[in-house]
C-alpha positions as semicolon CSV with decimal commas, in nm:
position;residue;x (nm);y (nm);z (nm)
1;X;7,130;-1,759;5,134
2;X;7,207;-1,409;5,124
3;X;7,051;-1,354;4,779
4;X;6,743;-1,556;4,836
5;X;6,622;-1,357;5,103
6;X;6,670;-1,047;4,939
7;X;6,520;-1,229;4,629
8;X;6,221;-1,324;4,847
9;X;6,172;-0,991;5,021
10;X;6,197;-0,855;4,627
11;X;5,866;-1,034;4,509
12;X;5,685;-0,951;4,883
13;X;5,752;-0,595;4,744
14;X;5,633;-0,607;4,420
15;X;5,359;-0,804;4,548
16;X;5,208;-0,571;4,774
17;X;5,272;-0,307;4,529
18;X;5,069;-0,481;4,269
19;X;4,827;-0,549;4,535
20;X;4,805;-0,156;4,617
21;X;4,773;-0,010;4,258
22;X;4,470;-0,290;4,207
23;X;4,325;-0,155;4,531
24;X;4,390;0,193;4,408
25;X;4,165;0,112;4,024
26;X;3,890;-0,098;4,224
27;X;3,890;0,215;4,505
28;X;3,718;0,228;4,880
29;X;3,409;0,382;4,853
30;X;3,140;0,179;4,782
31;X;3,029;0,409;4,458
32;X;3,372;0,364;4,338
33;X;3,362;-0,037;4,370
34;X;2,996;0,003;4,186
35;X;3,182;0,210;3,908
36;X;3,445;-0,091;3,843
37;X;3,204;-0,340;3,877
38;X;3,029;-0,143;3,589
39;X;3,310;-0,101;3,398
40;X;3,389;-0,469;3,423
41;X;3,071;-0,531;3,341
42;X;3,057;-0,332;3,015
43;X;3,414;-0,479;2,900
44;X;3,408;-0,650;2,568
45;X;3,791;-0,727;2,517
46;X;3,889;-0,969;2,735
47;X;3,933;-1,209;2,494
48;X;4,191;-0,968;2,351
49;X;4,403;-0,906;2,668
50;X;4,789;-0,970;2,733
51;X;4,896;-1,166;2,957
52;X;5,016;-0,881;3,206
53;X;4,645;-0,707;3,145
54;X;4,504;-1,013;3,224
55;X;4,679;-1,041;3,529
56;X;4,620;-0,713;3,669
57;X;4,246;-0,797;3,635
58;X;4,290;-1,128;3,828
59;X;4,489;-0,859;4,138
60;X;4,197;-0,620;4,051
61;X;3,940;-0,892;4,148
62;X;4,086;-0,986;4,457
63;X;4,161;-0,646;4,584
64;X;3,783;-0,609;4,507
65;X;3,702;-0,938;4,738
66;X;3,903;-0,829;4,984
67;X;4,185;-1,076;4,932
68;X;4,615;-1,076;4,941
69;X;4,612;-1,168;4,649
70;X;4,455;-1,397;4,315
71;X;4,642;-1,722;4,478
72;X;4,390;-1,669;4,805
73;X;4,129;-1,835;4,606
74;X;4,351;-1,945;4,272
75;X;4,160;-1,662;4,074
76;X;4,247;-1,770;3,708
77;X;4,115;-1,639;3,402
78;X;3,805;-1,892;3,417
79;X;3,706;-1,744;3,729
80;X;3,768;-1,380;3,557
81;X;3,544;-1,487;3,265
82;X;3,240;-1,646;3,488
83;X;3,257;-1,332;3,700
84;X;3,221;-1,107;3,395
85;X;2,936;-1,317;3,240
86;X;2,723;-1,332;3,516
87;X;2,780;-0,955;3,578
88;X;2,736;-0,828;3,232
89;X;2,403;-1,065;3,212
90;X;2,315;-0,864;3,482
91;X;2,355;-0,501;3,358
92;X;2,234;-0,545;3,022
93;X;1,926;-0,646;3,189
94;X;1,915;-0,300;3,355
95;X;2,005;-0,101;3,017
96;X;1,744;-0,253;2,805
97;X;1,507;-0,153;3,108
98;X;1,438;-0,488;3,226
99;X;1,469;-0,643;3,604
100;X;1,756;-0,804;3,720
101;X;1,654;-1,095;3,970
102;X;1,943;-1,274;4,156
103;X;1,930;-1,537;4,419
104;X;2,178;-1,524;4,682
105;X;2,283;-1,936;4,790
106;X;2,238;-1,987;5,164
107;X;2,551;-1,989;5,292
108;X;2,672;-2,053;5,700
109;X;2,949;-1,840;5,840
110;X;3,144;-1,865;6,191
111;X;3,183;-1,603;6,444
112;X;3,559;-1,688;6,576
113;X;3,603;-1,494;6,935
114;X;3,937;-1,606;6,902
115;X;4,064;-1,418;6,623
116;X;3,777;-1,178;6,569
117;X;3,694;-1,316;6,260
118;X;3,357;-1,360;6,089
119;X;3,401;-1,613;5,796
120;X;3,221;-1,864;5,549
121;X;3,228;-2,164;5,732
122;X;3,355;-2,367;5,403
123;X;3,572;-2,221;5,122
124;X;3,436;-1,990;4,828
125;X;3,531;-2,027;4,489
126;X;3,613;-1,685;4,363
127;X;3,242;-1,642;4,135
128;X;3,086;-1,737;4,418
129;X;3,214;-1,455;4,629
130;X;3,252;-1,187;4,383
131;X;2,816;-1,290;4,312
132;X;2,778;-1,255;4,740
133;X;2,969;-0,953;4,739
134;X;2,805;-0,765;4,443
135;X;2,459;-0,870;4,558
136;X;2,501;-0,778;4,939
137;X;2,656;-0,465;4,891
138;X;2,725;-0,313;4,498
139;X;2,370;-0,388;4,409
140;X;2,255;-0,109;4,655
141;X;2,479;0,120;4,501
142;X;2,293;0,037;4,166
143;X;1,936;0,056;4,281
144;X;1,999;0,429;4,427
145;X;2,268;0,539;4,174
146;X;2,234;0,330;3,823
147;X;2,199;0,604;3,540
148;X;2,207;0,559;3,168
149;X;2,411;0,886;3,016
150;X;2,146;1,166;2,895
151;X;2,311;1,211;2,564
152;X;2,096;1,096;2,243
153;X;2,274;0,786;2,095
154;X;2,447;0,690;2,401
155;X;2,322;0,395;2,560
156;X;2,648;0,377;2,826
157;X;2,539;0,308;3,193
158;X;2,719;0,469;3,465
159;X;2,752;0,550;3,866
160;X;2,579;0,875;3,926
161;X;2,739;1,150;4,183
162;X;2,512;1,477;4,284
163;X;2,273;1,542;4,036
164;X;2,519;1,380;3,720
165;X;2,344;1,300;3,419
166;X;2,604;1,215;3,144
167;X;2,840;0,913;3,169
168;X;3,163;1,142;3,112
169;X;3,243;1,469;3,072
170;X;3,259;1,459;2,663
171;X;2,908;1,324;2,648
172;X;2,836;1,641;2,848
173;X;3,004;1,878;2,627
174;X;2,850;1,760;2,305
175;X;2,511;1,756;2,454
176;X;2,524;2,099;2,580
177;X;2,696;2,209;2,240
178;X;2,373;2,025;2,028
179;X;2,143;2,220;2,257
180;X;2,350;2,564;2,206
181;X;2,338;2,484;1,836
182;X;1,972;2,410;1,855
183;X;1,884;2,719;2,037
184;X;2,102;2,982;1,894
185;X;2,151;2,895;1,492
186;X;2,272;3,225;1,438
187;X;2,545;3,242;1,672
188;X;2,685;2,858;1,563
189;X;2,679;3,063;1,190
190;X;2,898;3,321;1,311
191;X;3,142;3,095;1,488
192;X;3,172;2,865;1,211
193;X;3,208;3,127;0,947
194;X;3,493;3,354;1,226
195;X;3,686;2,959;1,192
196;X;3,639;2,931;0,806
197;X;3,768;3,279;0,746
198;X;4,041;3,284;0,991
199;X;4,185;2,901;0,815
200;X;4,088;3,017;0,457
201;X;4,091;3,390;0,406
202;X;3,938;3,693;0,479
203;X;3,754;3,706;0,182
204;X;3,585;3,365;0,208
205;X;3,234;3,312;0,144
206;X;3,069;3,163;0,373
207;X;2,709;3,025;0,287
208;X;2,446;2,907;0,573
209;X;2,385;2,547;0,556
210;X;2,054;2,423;0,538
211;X;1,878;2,274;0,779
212;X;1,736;1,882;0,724
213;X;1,405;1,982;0,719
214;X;1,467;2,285;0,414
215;X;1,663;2,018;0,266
216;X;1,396;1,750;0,299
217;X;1,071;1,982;0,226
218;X;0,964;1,974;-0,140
219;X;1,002;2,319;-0,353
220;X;0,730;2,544;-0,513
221;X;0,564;2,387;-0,741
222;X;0,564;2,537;-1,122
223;X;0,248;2,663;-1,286
């Protein structure tokens, strides 16, 4: 008896803890529930998971509806797949710069004085409530904070903070390096030619490149 208790309190434990770290990647805020509903969104290997990563999204979407746990609403990896499709419908709408209409289903809830408890009157399937959840309160989010990163040839969407305009911080980098580059051609000459001769040699030579349009612009013509 002895060892099924301690068995039992075991898997309570590693339970909640799974419940926690899911809690932890979905977060609190409501910007940072918009983020991993984007990032869901945008996921293309799902196909491809384990069976432990697909698990962890199953605790990840119920931490996200505000569950114990993916047996409060036997989340399986159906559920996991409708819930991305509809989602992912959704924001490439928004990235190719078109209009996202939804429909949110009538639906009667209970105020229970008893317990304090305001609740669907019937049972959800787990689609069903991730769609009520996303429209009543992550859409918000995406009307006032939807961004698609500033850097040429990157068509990633993301959850703006402040005055953010790049989806991560590399995107940021290379963009401000392009526009350095741009801007001070001299300078990006030096620097590459301090790298070649410091790997190579003092004595290098080290040419200027051409730029596309001396490469692409026709010579003098011959007499």
């Amino acid at each position: 008896m002895r060892s099924r208790i301690r068995g039992r309190g075991l898997t309570v434990r590693a339970e909640g803890g799974r419940l926690r770290s899911a809690q932890a990647r979905v977060g609190q805020t409501p910007a940072a529930q918009a983020q991993w509903v984007l990032g869901f969104a945008t996921r293309n290997d799902l196909g491809r998971l384990r069976v432990a990563e697909r698990a962890g999204l199953s605790w990840e979407l119920a931490a996200f509806l505000g569950l114990t746990g993916p047996e409060d609403l036997a989340i399986g990896d159906h559920d996991v797949a409708e819930c991305h499709q509809w989602i992912k419908a959704g924001v490439d709408q928004l990235v190719s710069g078109q209009r996202w209409r939804v429909h949110l289903d009538a639906r009667s809830y209970v105020l229970d004085l008893s317990d304090r408890q305001w609740r669907p009157i019937t049972p959800v399937s787990a689609p069903r409530a991730f769609r009520d959840r996303v429209i009543r309160e992550i859409l918000p989010v995406f009307g006032r904070r939807f961004r698609l990163c500033g850097r040429q040839k990157c068509p990633h969407p993301f959850i703006a903070r402040k005055r953010k305009i790049y989806c991560d911080s590399r995107c940021s980098q290379t963009e401000r390096t392009r526009r350095y580059r741009a801007t001070h051609p001299d300078k990006s000459h030096e620097v590459y030619a301090r790298q070649q001769r410091k790997k190579f040699g003092p004595n290098v030579v080290v040419r200027r490149r051409l730029s596309r349009s001396d490469r692409t612009s026709p010579g003098p013509k011959l007499l």
